[in-house]
C-alpha positions as a Python dict, from the first residue, in 0.01 Angstrom:
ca = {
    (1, 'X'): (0, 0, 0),
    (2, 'X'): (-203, -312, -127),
    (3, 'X'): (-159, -597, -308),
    (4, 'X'): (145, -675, -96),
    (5, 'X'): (153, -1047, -108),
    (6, 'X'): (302, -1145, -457),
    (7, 'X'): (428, -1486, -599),
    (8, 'X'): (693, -1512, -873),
    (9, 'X'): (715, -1842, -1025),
    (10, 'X'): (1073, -1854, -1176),
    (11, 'X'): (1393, -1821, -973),
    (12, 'X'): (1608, -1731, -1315),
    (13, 'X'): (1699, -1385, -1307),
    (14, 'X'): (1421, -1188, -1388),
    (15, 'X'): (1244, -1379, -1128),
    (16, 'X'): (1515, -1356, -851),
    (17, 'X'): (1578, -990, -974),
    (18, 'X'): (1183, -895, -931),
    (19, 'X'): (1198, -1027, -544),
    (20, 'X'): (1496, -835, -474),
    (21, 'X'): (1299, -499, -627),
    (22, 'X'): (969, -607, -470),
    (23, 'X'): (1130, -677, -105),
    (24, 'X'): (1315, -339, -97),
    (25, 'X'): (981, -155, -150),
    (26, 'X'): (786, -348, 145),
    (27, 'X'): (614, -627, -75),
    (28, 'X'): (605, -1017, 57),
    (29, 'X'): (749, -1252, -194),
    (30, 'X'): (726, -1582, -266),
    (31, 'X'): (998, -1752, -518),
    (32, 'X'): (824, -2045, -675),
    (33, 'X'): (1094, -2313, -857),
    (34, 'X'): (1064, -2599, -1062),
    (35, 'X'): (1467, -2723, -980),
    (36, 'X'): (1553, -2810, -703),
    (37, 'X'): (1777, -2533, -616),
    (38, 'X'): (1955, -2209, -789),
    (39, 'X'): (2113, -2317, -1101),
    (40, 'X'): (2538, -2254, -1109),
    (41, 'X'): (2707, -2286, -1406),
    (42, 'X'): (2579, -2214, -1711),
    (43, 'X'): (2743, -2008, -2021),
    (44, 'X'): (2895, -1641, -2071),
    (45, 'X'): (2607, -1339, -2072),
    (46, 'X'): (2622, -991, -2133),
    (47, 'X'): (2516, -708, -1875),
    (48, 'X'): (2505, -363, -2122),
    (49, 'X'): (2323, -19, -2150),
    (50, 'X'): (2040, 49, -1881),
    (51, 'X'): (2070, -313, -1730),
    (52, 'X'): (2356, -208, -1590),
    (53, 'X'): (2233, 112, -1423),
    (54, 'X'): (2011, -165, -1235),
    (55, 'X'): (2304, -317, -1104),
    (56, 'X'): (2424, 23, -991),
    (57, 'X'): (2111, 59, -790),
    (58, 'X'): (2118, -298, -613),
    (59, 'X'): (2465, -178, -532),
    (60, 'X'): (2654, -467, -687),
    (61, 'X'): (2827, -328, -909),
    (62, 'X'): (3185, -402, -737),
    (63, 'X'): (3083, -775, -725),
    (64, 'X'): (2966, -778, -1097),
    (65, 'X'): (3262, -648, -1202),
    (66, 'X'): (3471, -878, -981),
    (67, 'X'): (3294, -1185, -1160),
    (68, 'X'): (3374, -1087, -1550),
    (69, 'X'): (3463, -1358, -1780),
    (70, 'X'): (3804, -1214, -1844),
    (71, 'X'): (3800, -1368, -2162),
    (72, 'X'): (4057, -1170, -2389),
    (73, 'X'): (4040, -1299, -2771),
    (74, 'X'): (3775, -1429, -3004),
    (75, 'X'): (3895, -1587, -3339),
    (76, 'X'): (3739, -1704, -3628),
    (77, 'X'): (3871, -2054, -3780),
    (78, 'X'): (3909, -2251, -4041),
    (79, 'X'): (3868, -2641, -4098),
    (80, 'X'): (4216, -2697, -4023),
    (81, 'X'): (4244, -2486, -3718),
    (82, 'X'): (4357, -2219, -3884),
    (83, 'X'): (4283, -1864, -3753),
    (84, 'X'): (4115, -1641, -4022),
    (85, 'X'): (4042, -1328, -3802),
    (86, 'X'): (4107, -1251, -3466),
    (87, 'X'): (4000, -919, -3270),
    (88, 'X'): (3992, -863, -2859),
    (89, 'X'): (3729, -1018, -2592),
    (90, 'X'): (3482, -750, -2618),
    (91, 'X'): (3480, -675, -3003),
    (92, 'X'): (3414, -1015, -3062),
    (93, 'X'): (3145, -1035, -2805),
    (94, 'X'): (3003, -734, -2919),
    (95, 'X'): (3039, -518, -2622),
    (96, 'X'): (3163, -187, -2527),
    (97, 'X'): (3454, -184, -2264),
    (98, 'X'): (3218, -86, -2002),
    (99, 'X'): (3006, -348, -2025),
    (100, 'X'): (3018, -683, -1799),
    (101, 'X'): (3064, -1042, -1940),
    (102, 'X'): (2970, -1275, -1673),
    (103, 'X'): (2863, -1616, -1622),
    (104, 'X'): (2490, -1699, -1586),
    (105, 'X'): (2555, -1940, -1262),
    (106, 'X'): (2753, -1649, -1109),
    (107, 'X'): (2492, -1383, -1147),
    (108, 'X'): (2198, -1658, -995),
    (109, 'X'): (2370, -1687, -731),
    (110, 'X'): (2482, -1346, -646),
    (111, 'X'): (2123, -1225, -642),
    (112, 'X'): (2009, -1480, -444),
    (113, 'X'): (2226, -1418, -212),
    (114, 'X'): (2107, -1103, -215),
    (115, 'X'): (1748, -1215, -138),
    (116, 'X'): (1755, -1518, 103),
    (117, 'X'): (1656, -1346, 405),
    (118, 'X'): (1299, -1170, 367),
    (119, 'X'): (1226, -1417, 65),
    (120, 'X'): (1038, -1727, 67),
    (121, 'X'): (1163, -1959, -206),
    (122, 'X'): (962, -2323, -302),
    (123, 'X'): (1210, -2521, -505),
    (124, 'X'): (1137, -2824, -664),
    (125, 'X'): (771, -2734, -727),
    (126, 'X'): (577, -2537, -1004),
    (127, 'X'): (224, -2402, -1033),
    (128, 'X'): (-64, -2649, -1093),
    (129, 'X'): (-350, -2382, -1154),
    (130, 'X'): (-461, -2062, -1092),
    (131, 'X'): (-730, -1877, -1035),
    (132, 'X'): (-795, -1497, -1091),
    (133, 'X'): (-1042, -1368, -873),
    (134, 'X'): (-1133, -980, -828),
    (135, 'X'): (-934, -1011, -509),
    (136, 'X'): (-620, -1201, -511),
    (137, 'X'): (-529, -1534, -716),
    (138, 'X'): (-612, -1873, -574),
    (139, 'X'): (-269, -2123, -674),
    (140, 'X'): (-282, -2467, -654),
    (141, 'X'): (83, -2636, -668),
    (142, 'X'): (181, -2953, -806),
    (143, 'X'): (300, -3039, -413),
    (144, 'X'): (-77, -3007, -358),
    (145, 'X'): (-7, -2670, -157),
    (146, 'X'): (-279, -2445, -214),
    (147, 'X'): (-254, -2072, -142),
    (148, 'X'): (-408, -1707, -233),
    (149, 'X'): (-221, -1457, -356),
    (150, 'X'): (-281, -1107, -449),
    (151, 'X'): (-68, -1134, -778),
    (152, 'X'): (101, -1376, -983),
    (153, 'X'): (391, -1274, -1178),
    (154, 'X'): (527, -1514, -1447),
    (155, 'X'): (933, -1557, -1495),
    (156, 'X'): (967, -1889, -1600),
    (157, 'X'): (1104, -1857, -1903),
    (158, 'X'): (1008, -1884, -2272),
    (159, 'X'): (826, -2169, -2224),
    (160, 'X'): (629, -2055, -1906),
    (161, 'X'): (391, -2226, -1711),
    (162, 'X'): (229, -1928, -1584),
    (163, 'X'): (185, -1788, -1937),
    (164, 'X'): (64, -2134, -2072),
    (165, 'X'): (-221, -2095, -1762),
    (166, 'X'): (-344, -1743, -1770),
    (167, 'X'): (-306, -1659, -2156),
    (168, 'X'): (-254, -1990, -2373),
    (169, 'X'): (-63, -2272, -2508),
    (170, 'X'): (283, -2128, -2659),
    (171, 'X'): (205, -2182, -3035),
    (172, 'X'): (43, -1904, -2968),
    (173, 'X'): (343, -1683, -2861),
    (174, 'X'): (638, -1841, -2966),
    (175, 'X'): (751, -1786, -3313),
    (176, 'X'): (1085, -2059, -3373),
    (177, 'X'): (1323, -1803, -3637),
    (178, 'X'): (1470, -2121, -3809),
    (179, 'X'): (1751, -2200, -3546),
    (180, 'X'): (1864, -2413, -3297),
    (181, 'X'): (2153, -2367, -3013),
    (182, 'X'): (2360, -2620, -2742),
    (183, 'X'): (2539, -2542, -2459),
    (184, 'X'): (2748, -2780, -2244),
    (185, 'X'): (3008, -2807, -2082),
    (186, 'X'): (3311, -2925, -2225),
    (187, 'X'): (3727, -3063, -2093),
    (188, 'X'): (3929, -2769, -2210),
    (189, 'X'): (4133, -3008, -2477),
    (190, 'X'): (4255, -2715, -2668),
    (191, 'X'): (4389, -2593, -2382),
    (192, 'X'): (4225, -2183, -2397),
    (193, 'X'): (4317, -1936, -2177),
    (194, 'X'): (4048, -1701, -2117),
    (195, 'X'): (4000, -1747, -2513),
    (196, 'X'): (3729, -1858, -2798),
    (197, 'X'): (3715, -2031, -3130),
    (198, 'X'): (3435, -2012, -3329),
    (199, 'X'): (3438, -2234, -3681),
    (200, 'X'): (3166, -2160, -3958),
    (201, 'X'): (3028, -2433, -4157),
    (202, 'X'): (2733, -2437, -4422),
    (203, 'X'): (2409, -2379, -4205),
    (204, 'X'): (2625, -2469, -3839),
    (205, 'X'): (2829, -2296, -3632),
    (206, 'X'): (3019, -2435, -3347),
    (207, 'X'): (3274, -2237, -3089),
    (208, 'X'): (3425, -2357, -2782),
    (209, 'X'): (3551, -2070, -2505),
    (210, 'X'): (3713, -2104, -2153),
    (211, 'X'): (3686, -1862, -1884),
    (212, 'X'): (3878, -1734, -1572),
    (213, 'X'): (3593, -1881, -1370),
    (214, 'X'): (3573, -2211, -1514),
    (215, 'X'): (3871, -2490, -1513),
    (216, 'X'): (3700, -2606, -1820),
    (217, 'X'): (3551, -2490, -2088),
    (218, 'X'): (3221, -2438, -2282),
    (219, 'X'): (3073, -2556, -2607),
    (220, 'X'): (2803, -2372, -2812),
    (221, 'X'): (2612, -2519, -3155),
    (222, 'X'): (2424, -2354, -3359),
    (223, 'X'): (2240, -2430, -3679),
    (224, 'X'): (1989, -2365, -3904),
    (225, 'X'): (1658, -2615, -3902),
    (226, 'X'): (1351, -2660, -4003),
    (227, 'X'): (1100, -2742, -3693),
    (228, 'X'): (1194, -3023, -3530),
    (229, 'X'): (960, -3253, -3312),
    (230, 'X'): (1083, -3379, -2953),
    (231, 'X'): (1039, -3382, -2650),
    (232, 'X'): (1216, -3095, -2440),
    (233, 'X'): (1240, -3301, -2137),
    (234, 'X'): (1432, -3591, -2289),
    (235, 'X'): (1776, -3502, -2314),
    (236, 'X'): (1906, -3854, -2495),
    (237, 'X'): (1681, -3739, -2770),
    (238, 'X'): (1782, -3388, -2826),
    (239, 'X'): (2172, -3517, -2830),
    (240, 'X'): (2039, -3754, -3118),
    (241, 'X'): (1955, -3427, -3302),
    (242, 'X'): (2242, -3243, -3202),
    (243, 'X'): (2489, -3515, -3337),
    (244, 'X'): (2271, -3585, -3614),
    (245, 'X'): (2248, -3206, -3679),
    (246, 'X'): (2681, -3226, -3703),
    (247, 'X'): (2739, -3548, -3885),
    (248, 'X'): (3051, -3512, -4067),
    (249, 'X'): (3136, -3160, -3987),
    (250, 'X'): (3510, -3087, -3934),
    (251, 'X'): (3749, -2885, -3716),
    (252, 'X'): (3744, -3026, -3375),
    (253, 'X'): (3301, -3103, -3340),
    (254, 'X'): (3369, -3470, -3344),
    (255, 'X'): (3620, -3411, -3023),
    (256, 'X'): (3358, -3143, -2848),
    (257, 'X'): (3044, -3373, -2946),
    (258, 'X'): (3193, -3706, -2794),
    (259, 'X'): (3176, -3564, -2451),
    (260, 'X'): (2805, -3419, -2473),
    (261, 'X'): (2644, -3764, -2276),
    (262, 'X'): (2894, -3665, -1943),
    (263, 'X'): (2819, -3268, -1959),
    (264, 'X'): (2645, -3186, -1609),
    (265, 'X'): (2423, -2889, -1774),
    (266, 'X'): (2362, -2976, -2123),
    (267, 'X'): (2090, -2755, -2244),
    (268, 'X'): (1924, -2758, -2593),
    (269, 'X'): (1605, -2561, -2721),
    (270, 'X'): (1531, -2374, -3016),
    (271, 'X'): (1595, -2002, -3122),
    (272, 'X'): (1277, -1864, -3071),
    (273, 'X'): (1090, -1523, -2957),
    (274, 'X'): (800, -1474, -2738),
    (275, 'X'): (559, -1194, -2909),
    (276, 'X'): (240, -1067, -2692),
    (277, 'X'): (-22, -794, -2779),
    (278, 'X'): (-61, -757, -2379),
    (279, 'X'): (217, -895, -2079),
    (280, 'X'): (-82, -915, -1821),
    (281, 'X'): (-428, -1032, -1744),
    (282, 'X'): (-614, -976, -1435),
    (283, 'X'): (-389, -1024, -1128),
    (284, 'X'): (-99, -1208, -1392),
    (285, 'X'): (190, -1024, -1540),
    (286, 'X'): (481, -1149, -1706),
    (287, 'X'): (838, -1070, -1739),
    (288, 'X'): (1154, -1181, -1924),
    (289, 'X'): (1161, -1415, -2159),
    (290, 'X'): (781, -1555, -2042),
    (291, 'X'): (670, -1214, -2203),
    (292, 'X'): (891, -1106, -2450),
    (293, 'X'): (1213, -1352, -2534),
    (294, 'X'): (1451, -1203, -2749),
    (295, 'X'): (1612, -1512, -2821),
    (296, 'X'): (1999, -1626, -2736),
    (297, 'X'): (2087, -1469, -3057),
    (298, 'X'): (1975, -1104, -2917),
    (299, 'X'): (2265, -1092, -2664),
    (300, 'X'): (2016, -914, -2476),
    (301, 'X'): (1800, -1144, -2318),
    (302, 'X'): (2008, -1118, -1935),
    (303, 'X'): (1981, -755, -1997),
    (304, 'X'): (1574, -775, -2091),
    (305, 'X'): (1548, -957, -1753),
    (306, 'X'): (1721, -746, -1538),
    (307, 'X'): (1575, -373, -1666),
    (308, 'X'): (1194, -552, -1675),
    (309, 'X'): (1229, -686, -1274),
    (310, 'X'): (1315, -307, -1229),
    (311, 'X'): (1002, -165, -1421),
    (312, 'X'): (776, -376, -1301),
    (313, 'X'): (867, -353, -939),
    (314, 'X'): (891, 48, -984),
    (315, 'X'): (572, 98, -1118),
    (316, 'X'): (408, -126, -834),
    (317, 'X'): (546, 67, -573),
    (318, 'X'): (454, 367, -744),
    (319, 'X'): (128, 283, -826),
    (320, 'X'): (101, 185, -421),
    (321, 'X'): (-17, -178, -542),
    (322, 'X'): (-267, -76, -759),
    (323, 'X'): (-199, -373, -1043),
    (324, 'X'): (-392, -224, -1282),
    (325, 'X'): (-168, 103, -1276),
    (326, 'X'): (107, -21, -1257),
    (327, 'X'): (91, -336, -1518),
    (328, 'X'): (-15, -71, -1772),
    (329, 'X'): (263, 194, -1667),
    (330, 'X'): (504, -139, -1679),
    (331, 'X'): (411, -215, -2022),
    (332, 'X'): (443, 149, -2163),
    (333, 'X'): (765, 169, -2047),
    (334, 'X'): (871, -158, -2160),
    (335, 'X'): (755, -182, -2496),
    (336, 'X'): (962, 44, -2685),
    (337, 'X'): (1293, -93, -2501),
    (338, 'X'): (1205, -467, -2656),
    (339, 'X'): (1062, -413, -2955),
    (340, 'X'): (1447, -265, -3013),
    (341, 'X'): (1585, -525, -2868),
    (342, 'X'): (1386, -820, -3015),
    (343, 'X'): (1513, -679, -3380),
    (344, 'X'): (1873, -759, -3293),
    (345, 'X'): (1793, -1168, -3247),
    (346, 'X'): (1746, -1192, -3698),
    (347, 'X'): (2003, -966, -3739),
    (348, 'X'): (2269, -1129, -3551),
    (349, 'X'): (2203, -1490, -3639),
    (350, 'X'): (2207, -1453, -4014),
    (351, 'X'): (2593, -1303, -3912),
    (352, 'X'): (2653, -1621, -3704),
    (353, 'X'): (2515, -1873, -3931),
    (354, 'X'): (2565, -1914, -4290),
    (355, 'X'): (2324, -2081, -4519),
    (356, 'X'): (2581, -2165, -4831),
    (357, 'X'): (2893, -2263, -4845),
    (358, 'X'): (2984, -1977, -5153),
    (359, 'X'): (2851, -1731, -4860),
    (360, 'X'): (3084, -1917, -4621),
    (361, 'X'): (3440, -1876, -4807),
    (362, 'X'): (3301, -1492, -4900),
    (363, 'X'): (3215, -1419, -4520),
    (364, 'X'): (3573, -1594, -4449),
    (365, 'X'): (3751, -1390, -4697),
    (366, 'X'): (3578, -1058, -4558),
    (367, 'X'): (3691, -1174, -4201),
    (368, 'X'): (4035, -1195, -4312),
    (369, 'X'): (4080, -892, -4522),
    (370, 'X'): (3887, -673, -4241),
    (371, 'X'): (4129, -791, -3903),
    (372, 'X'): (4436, -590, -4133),
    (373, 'X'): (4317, -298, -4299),
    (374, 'X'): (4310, 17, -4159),
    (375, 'X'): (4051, 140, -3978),
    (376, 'X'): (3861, -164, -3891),
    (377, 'X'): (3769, 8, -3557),
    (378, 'X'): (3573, 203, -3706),
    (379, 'X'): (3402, -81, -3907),
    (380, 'X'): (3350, -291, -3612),
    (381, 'X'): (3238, -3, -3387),
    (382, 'X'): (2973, 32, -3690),
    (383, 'X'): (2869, -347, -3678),
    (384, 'X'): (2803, -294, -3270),
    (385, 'X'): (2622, 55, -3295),
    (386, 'X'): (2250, -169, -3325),
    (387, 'X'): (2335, -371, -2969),
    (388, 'X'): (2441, -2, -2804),
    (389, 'X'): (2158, 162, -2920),
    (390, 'X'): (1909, -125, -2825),
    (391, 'X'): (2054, -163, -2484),
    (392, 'X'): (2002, 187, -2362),
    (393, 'X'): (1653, 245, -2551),
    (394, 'X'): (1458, 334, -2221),
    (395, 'X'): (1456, 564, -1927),
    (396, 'X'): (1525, 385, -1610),
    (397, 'X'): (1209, 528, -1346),
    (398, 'X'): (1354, 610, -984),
}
């Protein structure tokens, strides 16, 4: 075996996922993060299709399933608080009963668990430079550590360091789809139980959920926008644009905005996707969203992460280090499974916001009419055929 001695900048968890794989098979990791520790928290994600054959194999399965949401009803309402349609937890996620609804803090921290001993983690530091020699890669860190490693792999995110280093700036990669989304914590004023309400305006969507992990609960905004300029490190801006974004909107926004300045892990960005002709260069690779986002609106992206730690980290050890092998093998593999589920990101965010307000009272009117006819299993089983099909488009290698 060679090219033992890897660093993985990015302890999300792709990253965390990729030292499990790559520690199991004999490798030496290093866990590079710019926090200053694992995040908790976070909002609901979806484990489907081959992702969860990966948690099969890191035998977690049990504690996955112990972790689920829980959450039992989705409705759709009206300005008033009306509810227009209502359907069970999973149809309204979009899952299939087997699949596992979790939160994103839950699963960080499981799998670092998982990885603690035999895993070297840097928190609150990122990489300065690299350099990609014919035998390893020299990093210099913003600490001022300097160290050589025989490869680098990128899992920082959409908007990666590593990628911004070894391949470009991300205008290059990023392509915005016309969308923007906020997460935050909310206090669970409407009192849910393991519930969520999602209200439809003209061009915004808001919803509000509360799990059986979480005392409180959880808002999500989304809207439709042209580019907007800001900086993505300066949070009292980017609740300017949120608020601005929902002036005068109804239901209860003005209740779940007031309390955005006191949310602990407010998060705002835009919907975008990360499109590459090639994932690595030299002794650099990238996975998750650094090398392929699918975007929030995908439901996919957790999923994404999870099978492309496992590819990656198969193909090295079955390749015996040999990057050049195995980077190709990785992306062969790969390609097919997000190129399927990259197409799901337009498709579901023209269903979860609506341009007009005509298309909002017809899309409301559908809603309503479809939650009492007969046979609206079959209708919804329909709509959800795309996300089952994209979420088991590859063959897992051993």
């Amino acid at each position: 075996m060679k090219n033992t001695n890897v660093l993985v900048s990015g302890a999300g968890i792709a990253g965390i996922s990729l030292a499990f794989w790559l520690r199991r098979n004999g490798f030496t990791v290093t866990v590079v993060e710019r926090a200053p520790a694992v995040r908790t928290g976070g909002y609901k994600i979806d484990i489907r299709g081959a992702a969860l054959q990966v948690i099969e194999r890191m035998g977690l399965m049990e504690e996955v399933r112990a972790m689920r949401t829980e959450v039992r009803s989705g409705s759709v309402v009206n300005a008033a608080g009306k509810k227009v349609a209502s359907m069970d937890g999973d149809t309204f996620g979009g899952r299939e009963h087997s699949d596992a609804e979790v939160l994103r803090g839950d699963l960080h921290q499981l799998l670092y668990g998982r990885t603690q001993d035999g895993v070297e983690y840097l928190f609150g530091d990122s990489i300065a430079s690299l350099g990609d020699t014919p035998d390893g890669v020299k990093v210099a860190f913003d600490s001022g550590r300097t160290e050589v490693f025989d490869l680098v792999v990128g899992a920082d995110g959409m908007r990666s360091t590593t990628r911004e280093l070894a391949f470009g700036p991300d205008e290059r990669f990023v392509r915005d789809m016309g969308y923007y989304v906020s997460v935050f914590t909310v206090p669970n004023h409407l009192n849910l139980d393991r519930e969520e309400l999602t209200y439809v305006g003209p061009g915004r969507t808001a919803l509000t959920y509360s799990t059986a992990r979480e005392a409180g609960a959880k808002a999500m905004f989304l809207f439709a926008s042209e580019p907007l300029s800001y900086d993505h490190r300066d949070r009292a801006e980017q609740e300017r644009l949120l608020t601005s974004a929902y002036a005068g909107e109804g239901w209860e926004v003005p209740r779940l905005l007031q309390d955005v300045s006191d949310s602990p892990d407010f998060l705002f960005d835009s919907l975008s996707q990360v499109h590459m002709d090639r994932w690595s260069t030299g002794r650099v690779a990238l996975i998750g969203d650094a090398a392929h986002c699918a975007s929030p609106a995908s439901g996919q992206g957790t999923s994404l992460a999870l099978v492309g730690a496992y590819v990656l980290a198969a193909e090295l050890a079955a390749a015996g280090g040999d990057h050049v092998a195995a980077f190709n093998a990785y992306e062969r593999r790969m390609r097919p499974f997000v190129h399927e589920n990259q197409k799901l990101g337009p498709a579901n965010i023209k269903r979860m916001v609506i341009r007009s307000k005509s298309q909002v009272r017809f899309s409301m009117v559908m809603l309503g009419l479809m939650a009492r006819i007969p046979g609206k299993d079959r209708m919804l089983a329909k709509i959800m055929e795309p996300i089952s099909k994209a979420a088991n488009a590859i063959t897992l290698p051993q």
